[in-house]
N, C-alpha and C positions, 0 to 999 in steps of 0.2 A: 196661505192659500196658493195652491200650486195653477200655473202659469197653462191655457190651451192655447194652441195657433189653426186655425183652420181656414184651409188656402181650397177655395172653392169657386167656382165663376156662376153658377147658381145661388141666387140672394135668398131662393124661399131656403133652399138646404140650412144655405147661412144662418138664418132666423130662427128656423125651426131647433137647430144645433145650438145656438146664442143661449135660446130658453130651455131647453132643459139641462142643460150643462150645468147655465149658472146658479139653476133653479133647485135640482135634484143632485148634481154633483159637485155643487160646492166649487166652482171652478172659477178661473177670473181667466175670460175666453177674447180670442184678440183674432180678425179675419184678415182675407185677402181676397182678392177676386180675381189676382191672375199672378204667374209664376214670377214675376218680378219682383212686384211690390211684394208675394211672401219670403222671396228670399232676402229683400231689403228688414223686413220685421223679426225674419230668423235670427237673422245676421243682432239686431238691435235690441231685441225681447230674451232673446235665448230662453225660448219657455220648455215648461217640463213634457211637452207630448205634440205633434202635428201631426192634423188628421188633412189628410192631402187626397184631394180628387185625380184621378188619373186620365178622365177625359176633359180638356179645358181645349180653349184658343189657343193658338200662339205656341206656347210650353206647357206642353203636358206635363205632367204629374210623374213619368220615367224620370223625365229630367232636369225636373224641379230636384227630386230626390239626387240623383247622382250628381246635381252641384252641392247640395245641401253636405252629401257626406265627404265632399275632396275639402271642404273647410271648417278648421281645426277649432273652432268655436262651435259649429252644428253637426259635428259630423259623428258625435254621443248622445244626440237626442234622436229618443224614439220615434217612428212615421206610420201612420195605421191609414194604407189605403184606403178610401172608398170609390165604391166603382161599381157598374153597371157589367163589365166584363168578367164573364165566370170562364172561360176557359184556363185549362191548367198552364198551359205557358203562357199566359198574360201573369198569371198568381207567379210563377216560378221567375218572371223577370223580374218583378217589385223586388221580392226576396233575395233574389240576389245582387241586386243594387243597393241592398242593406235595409227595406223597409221590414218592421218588427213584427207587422200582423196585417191581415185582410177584412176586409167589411163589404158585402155586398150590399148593394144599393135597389129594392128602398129598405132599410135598415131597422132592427125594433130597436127601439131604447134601451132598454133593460141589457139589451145583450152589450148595444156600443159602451153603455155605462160602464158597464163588466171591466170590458175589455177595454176602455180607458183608465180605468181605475186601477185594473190589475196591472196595466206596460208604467205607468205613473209608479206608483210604489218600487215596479220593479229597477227603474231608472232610479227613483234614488238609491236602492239599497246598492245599486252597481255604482253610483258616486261615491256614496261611504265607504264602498269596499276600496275605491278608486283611492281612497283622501287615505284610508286608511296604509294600502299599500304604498301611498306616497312617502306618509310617517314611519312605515317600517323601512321604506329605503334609504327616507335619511336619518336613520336611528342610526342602523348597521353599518353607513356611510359613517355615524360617528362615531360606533362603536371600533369599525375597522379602524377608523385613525386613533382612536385610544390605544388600540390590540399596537401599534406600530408605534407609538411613542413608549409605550410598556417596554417591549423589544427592545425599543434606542435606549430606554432608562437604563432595564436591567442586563445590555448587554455592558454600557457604560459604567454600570456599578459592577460588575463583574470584573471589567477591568480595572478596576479603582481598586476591587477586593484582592486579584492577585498582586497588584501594586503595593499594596499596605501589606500584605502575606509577607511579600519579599522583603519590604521596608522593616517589618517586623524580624523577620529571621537575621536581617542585618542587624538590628541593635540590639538583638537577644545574646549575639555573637559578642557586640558590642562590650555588651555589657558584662557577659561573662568574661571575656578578655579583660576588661576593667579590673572585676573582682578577682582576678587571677593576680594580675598584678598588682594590684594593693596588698594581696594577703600576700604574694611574696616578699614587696618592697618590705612592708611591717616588720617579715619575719627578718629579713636583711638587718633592719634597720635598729632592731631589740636587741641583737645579739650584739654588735661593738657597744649601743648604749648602757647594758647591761653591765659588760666591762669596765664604761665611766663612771658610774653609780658605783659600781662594789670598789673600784680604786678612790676614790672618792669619799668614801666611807672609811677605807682601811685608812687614807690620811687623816683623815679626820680624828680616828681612835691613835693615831701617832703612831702606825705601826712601823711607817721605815723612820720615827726621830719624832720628834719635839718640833711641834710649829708656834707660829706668836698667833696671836687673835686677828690680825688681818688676814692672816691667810685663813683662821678658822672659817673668819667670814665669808671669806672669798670662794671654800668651799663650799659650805653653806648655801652661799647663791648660786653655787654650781649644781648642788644636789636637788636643789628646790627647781631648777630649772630643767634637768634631768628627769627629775621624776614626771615632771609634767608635761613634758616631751614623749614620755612613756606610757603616760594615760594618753595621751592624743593617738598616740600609734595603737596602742592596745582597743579605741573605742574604734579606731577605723579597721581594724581586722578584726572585731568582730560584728560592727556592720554590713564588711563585705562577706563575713561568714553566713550571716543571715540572710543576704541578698542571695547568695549563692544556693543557701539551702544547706549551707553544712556545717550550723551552729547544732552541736551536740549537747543535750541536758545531761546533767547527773539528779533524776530524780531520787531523793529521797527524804525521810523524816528532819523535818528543819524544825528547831527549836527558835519561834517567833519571838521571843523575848531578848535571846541575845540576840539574834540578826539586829535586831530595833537597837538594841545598845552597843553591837558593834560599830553600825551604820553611825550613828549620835559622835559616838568618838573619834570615828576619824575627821568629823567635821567639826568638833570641838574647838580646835586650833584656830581655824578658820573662820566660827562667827566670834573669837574671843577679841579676835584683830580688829574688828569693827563693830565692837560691845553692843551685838545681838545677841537676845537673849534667848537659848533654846528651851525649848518643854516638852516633855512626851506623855500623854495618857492615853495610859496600856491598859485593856480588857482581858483578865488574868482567866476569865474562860478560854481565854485563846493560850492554848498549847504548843500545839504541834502543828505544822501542816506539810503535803507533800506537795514538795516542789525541787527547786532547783535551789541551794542555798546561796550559793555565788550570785547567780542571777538576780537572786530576789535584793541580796546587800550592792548588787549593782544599781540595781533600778532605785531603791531608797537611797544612796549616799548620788547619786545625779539629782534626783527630785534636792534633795538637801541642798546639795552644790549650788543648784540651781535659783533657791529659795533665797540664798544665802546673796549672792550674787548680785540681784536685784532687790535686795532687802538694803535702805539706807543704816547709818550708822544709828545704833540704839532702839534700831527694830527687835521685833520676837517671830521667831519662828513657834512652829508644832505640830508635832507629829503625834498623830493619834491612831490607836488598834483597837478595831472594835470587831466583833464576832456577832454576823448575821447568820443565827439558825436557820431560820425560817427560809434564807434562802441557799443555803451552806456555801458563806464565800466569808472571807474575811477583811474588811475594809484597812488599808494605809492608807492615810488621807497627811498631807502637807500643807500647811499653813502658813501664809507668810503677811507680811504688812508690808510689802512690796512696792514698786511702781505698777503693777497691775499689767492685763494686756487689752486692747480694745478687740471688742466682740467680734469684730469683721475678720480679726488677724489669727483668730484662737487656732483656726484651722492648718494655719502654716507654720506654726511652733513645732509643729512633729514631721516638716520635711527636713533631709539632714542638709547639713550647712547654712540651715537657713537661720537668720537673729532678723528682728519684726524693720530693724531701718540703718540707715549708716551710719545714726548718732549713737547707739545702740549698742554697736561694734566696734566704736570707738572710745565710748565711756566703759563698756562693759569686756572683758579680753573673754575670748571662746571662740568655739569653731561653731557651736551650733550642731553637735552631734549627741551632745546629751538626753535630750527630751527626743530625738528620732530612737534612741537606743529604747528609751524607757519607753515608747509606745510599742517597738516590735519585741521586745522582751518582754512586755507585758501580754503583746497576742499571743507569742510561742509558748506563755506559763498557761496558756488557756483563759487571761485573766479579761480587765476592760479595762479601760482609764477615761474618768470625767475629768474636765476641767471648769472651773467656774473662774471672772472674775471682775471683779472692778478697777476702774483706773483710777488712781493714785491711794486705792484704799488694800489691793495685795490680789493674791490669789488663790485660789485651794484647786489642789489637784490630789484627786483619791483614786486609788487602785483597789480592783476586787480579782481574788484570788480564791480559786475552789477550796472548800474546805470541806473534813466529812467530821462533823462535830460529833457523831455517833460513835466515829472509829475510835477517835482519838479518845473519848472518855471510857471505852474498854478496853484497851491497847497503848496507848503510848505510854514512854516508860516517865516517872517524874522526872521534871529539871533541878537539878542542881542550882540554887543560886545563891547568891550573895546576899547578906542583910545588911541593906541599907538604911540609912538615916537620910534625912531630908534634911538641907544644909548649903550654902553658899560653898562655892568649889572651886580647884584649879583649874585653869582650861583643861586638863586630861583627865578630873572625875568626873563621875557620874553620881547622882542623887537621888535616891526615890523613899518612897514610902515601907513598908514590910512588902515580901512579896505573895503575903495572903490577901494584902488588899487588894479592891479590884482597879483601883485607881491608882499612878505613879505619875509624880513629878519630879521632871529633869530640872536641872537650871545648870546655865552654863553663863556666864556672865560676867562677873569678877574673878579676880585671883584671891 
């Protein structure tokens, strides 16, 4: 119920205004009878509309109003004259002391109604509009300090971004500088070692005399330690080839059966030392595939190595080929009964250098560039590599490599191969089944 004040020194007025206000217009009406006491109720009621007499005792109704509007709690509520004075500059001074409208005196109802009803309404919608423009001022007010922490963000991340730009071009430089250097040291470092290998050899085969068996050994342990001096050099120049970008493929038709028993062989030696036992089953739909043939006996004799490695004595390895049409790739998958890796670590096996702890690299001898070679040799072949495994039960790690199963059953040429028997063998044979079957077991095991 919206709020009247009517400041009057005539009680019938009063009365008369009480009853139909509160009667017909719904009003909850509140009086005065002289300009004090209604500035006192203004001041205390703040009601929605005063209807102000402008001939009274004392304080007229001028200036009742022009205290009304100097203070900031009444000086937005509307004032509707009534008065007995019709001349125009009596009406032009209310109005310009701020009163909202005129009513001459004696007054009809119906009209005051009107015009009470209509400055009412109007007063509040000029509040709403009032509350409203308050809300859009301090929206804006929040929205502008947003718009300026925005600014500070992303002038601060701007600078962060050419900060990192630089930081980046610095260890781009870095880095390439790095791999410059390794591929040069490498190459440095193959060339005299190459010399100690082949001199080392030639004594071996007695070329400048006759040696006795300590010194066979003695060479022996020279060549063995050579060579693997020469893998370590060779897997870091071609690391840094790949890092570099300028490991070059020789794609072409690779005969998947020997890769698989060349691979098998050079690590024969290897699991014989520590009587694991190898096995391979080969999918003799599998022919041919185009790739990289080095590459691919790279990445299978490191998975091997690898297997091997962490395989205790009297374990089995196995190497299996199997030939996915349906999705035309061909699976190497490695198998071993290993110490396994925990799930959390699987991830850091294929950064280089890395081996999973310090007991690790002290039980186990490597550099840890093995399995980084076989993950980015296996992205440059176009291929994938999963790894599964459990701890202390082994782990299987399989490569898929594209294959076009189509091609190769109208075009590749037959393989030459060998008939084998299946058969207990020296560490340097190989065993398998005929090679019409589609299935072949290795064993490498005894002598």
């Amino acid at each position: 119920m919206n709020t009247l004040l009517v400041i009057d020194d005539n009680i019938d007025n009063v009365k008369l205004l009480f009853d139909f206000l509160t009667e017909d217009g719904d009003f909850k009406v509140l009086f005065a009878q002289d300009g004090k006491d209604g500035i006192e109720r203004a001041l205390l009621a703040k009601p929605d509309l005063i209807l102000l007499d402008v001939v009274m005792p004392g304080m007229n109704g001028f200036e009742i109003c022009q205290i009304l509007k100097s203070k900031e709690k009444t000086k937005h509520i509307p004032i509707i004259f009534m008065t007995v004075l019709t001349e125009t500059v009596e009406k032009l001074k209310g109005f310009e002391l701020g009163a909202a409208d005129y009513i001459i005196k004696p007054f009809e109802q119906e009209e005051l109604l009107a015009r009470v009803t209509t400055h009412v309404k109007l007063h509040q919608l000029q509040q709403q509009l009032a509350e409203q423009n308050q809300q859009l001022a301090e929206q804006n007010q929040q929205l502008l300090a947003e718009i300026k922490r925005r600014e500070q963000v992303e002038a601060s991340l701007a600078e962060r971004t050419n900060e990192l730009s630089t930081t980046n071009l610095k260890l781009t430089r870095a880095l390439r500088l790095k791999d410059e250097f390794l591929a040069n040291m490498s190459h440095e470092l193959r060339t005299p070692l190459s010399a100690i290998l082949g001199i080392s050899e030639a004594f071996q085969d007695e070329v400048y005399g006759i040696i006795n068996d300590k010194q066979h050994q003695c060479l022996h342990i020279l060549e063995d330690s050579g060579r693997h001096l020469l893998a370590l050099i060779n897997d870091i120049l071609d690391l840094s080839k790949i890092e570099a970008d300028k490991l070059i493929l020789n794609i072409h038709t690779v005969f998947v059966h020997q890769i698989c028993q060349t691979s098998l062989g050079m690590m024969t030696e290897m699991a014989y030392k520590k009587q694991i036992q190898l096995a391979m089953i080969f999918d003799y739909a599998v022919k041919t595939i185009q790739t990289d043939g080095h590459r691919l006996t790279q990445i299978l004799v490191n998975l091997l190595n690898n297997a091997i490695k962490f395989t205790k004595e009297g374990g089995s390895i196995q190497l299996e080929v199997k030939g996915d049409i349906e999705n035309d790739v061909v699976q190497f998958s490695v198998q071993d009964t290993g110490i396994g890796i925990p799930e959390e670590k699987i991830e850091q096996i294929f950064e280089a250098f890395v081996q999973l702890d310090g007991a690790l690299n002290r039980m186990y001898e490597g550099t840890g560039l093995g399995l980084s070679l076989v993950y980015r040799l296996t992205e440059i072949l176009g291929g994938s590599l999963s790894v599964s495994s459990e701890v202390g039960k082994g782990s299987l790690f399989t490569i898929m490599l594209p294959w076009d199963s189509e091609r190769e059953d109208k075009s590749a040429p037959s393989e030459t191969q060998p008939h084998w028997h299946e058969q207990e063998t020296e560490p340097n044979s190989l065993a398998a089944n005929p090679p019409h079957s589609s299935r072949m077991i290795l064993l490498a095991s005894e002598r």
